[in-house]
C-alpha positions in Angstrom: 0.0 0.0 0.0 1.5 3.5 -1.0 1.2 6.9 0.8 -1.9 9.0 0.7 -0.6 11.5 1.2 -0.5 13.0 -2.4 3.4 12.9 -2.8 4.3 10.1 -4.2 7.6 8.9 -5.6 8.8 8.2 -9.4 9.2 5.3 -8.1 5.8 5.2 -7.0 7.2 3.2 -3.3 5.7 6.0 -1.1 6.2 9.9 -0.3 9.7 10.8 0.5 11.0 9.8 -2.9 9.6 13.0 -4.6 10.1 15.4 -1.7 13.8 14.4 -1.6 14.7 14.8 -5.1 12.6 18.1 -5.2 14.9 19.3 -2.2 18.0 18.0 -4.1 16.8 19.7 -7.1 16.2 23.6 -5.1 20.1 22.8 -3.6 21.4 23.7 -6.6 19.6 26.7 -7.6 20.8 30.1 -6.5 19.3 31.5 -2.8 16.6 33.7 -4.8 15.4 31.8 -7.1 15.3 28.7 -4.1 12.9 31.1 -2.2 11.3 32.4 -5.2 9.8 28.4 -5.7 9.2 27.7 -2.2 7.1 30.6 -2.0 5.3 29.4 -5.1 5.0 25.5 -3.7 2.9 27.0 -1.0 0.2 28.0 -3.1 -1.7 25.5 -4.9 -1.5 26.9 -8.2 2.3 27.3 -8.0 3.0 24.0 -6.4 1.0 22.4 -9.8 3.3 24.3 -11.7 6.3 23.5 -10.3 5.6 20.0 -10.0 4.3 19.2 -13.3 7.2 21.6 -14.7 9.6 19.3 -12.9 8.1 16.2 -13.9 7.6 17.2 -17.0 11.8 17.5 -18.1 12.3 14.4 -16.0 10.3 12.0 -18.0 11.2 13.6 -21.1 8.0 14.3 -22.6 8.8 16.4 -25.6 10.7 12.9 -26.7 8.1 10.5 -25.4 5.5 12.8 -27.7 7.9 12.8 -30.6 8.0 8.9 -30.5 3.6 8.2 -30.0 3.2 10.8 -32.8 5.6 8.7 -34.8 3.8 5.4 -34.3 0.5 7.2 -34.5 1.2 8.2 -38.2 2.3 4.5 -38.9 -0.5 2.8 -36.9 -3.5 4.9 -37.5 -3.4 5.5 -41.6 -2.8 2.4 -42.2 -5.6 1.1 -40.4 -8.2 4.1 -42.3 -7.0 2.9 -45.4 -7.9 -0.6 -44.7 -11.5 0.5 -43.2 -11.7 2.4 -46.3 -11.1 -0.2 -48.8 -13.7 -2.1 -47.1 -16.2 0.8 -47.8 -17.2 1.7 -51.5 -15.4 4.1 -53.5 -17.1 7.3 -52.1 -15.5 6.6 -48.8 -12.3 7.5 -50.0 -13.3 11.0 -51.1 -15.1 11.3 -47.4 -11.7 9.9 -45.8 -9.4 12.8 -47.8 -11.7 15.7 -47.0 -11.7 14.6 -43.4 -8.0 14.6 -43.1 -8.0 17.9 -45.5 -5.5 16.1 -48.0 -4.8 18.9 -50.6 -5.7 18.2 -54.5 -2.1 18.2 -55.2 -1.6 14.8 -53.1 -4.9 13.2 -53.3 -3.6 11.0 -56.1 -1.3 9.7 -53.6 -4.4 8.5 -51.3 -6.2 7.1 -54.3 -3.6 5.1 -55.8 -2.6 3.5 -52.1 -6.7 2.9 -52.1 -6.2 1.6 -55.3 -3.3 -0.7 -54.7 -4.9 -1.8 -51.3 -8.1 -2.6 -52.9 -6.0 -5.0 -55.5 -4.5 -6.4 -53.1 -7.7 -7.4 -51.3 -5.9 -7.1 -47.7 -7.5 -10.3 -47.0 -6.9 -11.8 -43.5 -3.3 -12.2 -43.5 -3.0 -8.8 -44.5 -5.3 -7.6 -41.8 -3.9 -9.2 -39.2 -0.3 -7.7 -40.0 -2.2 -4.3 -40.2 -3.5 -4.4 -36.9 -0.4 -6.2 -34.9 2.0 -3.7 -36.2 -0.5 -0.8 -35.0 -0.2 -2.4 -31.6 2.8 -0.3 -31.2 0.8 2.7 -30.6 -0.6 1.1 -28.1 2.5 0.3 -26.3 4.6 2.9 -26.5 1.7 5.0 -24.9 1.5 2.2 -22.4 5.1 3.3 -21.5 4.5 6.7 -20.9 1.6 6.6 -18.6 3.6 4.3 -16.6 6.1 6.5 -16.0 3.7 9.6 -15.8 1.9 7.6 -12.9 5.0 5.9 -12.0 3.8 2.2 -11.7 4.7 -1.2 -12.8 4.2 -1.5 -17.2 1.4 -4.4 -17.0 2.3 -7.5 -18.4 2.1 -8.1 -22.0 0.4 -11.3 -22.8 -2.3 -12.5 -25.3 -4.6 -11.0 -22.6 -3.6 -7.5 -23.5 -3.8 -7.6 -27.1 -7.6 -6.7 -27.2 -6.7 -3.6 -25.1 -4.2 -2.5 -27.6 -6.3 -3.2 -30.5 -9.2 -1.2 -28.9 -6.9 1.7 -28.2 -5.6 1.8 -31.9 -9.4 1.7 -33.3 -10.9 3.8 -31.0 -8.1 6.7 -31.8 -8.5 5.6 -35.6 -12.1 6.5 -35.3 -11.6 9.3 -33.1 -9.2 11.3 -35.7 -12.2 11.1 -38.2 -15.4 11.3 -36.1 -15.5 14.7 -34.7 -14.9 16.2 -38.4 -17.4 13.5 -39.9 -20.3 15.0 -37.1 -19.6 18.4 -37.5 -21.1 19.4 -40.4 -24.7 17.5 -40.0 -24.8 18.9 -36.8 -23.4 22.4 -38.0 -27.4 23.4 -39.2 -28.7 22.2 -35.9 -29.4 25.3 -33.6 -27.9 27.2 -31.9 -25.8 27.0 -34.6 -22.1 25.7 -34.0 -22.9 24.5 -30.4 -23.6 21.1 -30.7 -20.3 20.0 -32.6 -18.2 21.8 -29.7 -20.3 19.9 -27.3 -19.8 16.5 -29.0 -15.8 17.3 -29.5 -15.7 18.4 -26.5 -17.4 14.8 -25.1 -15.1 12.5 -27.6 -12.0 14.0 -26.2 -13.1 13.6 -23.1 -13.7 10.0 -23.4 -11.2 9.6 -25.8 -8.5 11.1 -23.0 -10.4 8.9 -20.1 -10.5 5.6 -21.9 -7.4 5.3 -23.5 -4.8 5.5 -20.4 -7.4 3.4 -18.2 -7.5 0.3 -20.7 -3.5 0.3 -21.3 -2.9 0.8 -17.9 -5.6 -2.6 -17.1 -7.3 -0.9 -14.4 -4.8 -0.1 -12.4 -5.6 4.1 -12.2 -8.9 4.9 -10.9 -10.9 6.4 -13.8 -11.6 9.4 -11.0 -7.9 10.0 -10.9 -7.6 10.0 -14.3 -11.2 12.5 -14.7 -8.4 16.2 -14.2 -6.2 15.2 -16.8 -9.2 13.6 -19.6 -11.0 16.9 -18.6 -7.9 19.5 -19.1 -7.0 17.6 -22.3 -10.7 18.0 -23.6 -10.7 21.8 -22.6 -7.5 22.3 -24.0 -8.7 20.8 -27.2 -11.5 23.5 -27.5 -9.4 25.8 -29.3 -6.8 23.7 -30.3 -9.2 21.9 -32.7 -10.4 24.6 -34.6 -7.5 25.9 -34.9 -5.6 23.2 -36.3 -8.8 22.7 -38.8 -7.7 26.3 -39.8 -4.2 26.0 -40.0 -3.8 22.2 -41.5 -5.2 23.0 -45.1 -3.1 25.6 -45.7 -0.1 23.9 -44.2 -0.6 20.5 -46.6 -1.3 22.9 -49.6 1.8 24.8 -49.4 4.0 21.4 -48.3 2.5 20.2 -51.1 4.0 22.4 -53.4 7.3 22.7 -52.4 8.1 19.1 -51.2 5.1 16.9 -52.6 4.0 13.9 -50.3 7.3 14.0 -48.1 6.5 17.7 -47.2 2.6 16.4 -46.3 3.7 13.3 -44.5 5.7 15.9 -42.2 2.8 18.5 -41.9 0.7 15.4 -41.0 3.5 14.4 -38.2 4.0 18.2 -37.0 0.2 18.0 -36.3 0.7 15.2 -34.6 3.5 15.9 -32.7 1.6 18.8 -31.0 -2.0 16.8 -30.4 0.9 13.9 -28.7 2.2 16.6 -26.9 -0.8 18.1 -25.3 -2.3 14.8 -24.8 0.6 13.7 -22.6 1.4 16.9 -21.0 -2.4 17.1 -19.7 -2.0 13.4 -18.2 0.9 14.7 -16.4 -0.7 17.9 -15.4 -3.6 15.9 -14.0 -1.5 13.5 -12.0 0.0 15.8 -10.3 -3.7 17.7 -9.6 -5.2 14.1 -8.4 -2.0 13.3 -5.9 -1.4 17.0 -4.5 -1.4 17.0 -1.1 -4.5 20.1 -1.3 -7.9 20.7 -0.4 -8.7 19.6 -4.0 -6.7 16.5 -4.7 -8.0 14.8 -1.6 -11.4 15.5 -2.9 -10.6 13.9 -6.4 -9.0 10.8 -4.4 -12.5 11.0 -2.5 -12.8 10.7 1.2 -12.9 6.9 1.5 -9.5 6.6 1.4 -8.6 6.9 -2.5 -4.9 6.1 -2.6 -2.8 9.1 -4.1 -0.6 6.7 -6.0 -2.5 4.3 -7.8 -1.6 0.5 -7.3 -0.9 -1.7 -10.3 -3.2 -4.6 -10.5 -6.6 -3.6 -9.4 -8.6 -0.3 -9.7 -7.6 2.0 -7.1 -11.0 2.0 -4.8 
């Protein structure tokens, strides 16, 4: 059983780990700047900062996103282009304008439609599809683990439907919130209800994902701050990548062809990685603060602040 007291450890073995290494960090900082923080860990708001700042260099986050938005490219359009084959030709004009492919590189799409089609997939084919997607799955798996610093679960045939649901259900997600929007565009008050339904995909999106490929082993509740500053953050993010994105693939387009759109594509991704992960973090460290507020989110019944691998945190 760990501490519950909020403070828990990278290691995740209890509270002095993270106190000590925060100490050890503010030795080597010069006398203003030591009281400067301390000052700022006695507020709430500052103490989130600092920790999640902190946190946030040690685990190496702007690497760890680099690397899911890497597998996400090479996990997720592969697996569109296999639903898509599956669908009738029109799909693969819906699939392009939801992923705002330019003119210029659309033949690219249809020819790899094309080629897939020929090739019929078939099971085989499939199968390799979705087991090389599972690395998605997995290297996400390793950066919640060492967001909420506990045990990776064990990889078996047991967890292979909780990587495949994580791949499809981010497959779908890329697609569904731009599929909705313009149906429910016309629906009054106008522009209200596709926010609303973004905003609830995200949401679960953001909930579900780190729950099933961490097998329980964070209570959903803990995980609620993080899925719920991810979903908000998303708000404007969204439209303003749906802004930015078209314009971006025409002009990489232009000057680099389907190189300079598979990096637009991955720059986009990179940053959506990014956010997702550094939310997590954030609401980690919101759920296990040692405040008025994280022991309300770990609930009064003795939620433990550092979630124990295995079983849902109760």
């Amino acid at each position: 059983m760990t501490s519950t007291s909020g403070e828990t450890g990278e290691d995740g073995s209890g509270s002095t780990t993270a106190p000590t290494t925060t100490h050890a960090a503010l030795s080597r900082l010069p006398p203003g700047l030591q009281r400067m923080l301390v000052r700022l860990r006695s507020l709430w708001l500052g103490r989130i900062l600092v920790e999640s700042v902190g946190k946030f260099v040690r685990l190496e986050m702007f690497d760890r996103s680099m690397t899911i938005a890497a597998q996400f490219f090479t996990a997720v359009f592969p697996i569109l282009i296999l639903f898509t084959t599956w669908a009738s030709s029109r799909e693969s004009n819906w699939l392009a304008d939801a992923l705002s492919v330019p003119e210029e590189t659309r033949s690219v799409l249809e020819d790899a439609l094309q080629g897939a089609g020929g090739a019929s997939f078939g099971v085989l084919g499939t199968l390799i599809v979705l087991a090389s997607a599972t690395s998605l799955s997995r290297a996400l798996t390793r950066a919640f683990t060492a967001i909420w610093a506990i045990p990776r679960p064990r990889s078996n045939l047991g967890s292979v439907w909780r990587w495949l649901s994580v791949v499809l259900v981010l497959s779908l997600s890329i697609v569904l919130a731009r599929a909705t929007s313009k149906p429910l565009d016309s629906v009054p008050p106008d522009g209200v209800l596709p926010i609303i339904v973004a905003f609830a995909l995200d949401l679960a999106v953001a909930l579900f994902v780190p729950w099933v490929l961490l097998s329980g082993a964070v209570h959903p509740r803990l995980l609620a701050p993080g899925a719920l500053i991810f979903a908000l953050l998303m708000l404007p993010v969204r439209p303003a990548t749906v802004a930015w994105l078209p314009h971006a693939l025409v002009t990489s387009a232009d000057r680099y062809g389907a190189i300079g759109v598979a990096f637009t594509y991955l720059a986009c991704l990179y940053a959506a990685s990014l956010c997702f992960l550094a939310t997590t973090l954030i609401g980690k460290v919101i759920a296990t603060d040692r405040g008025e507020l994280g022991q309300r989110i770990r609930g009064i019944q003795g939620l433990t602040g550092s979630p124990r691998h295995g079983s849902p945190s109760a």
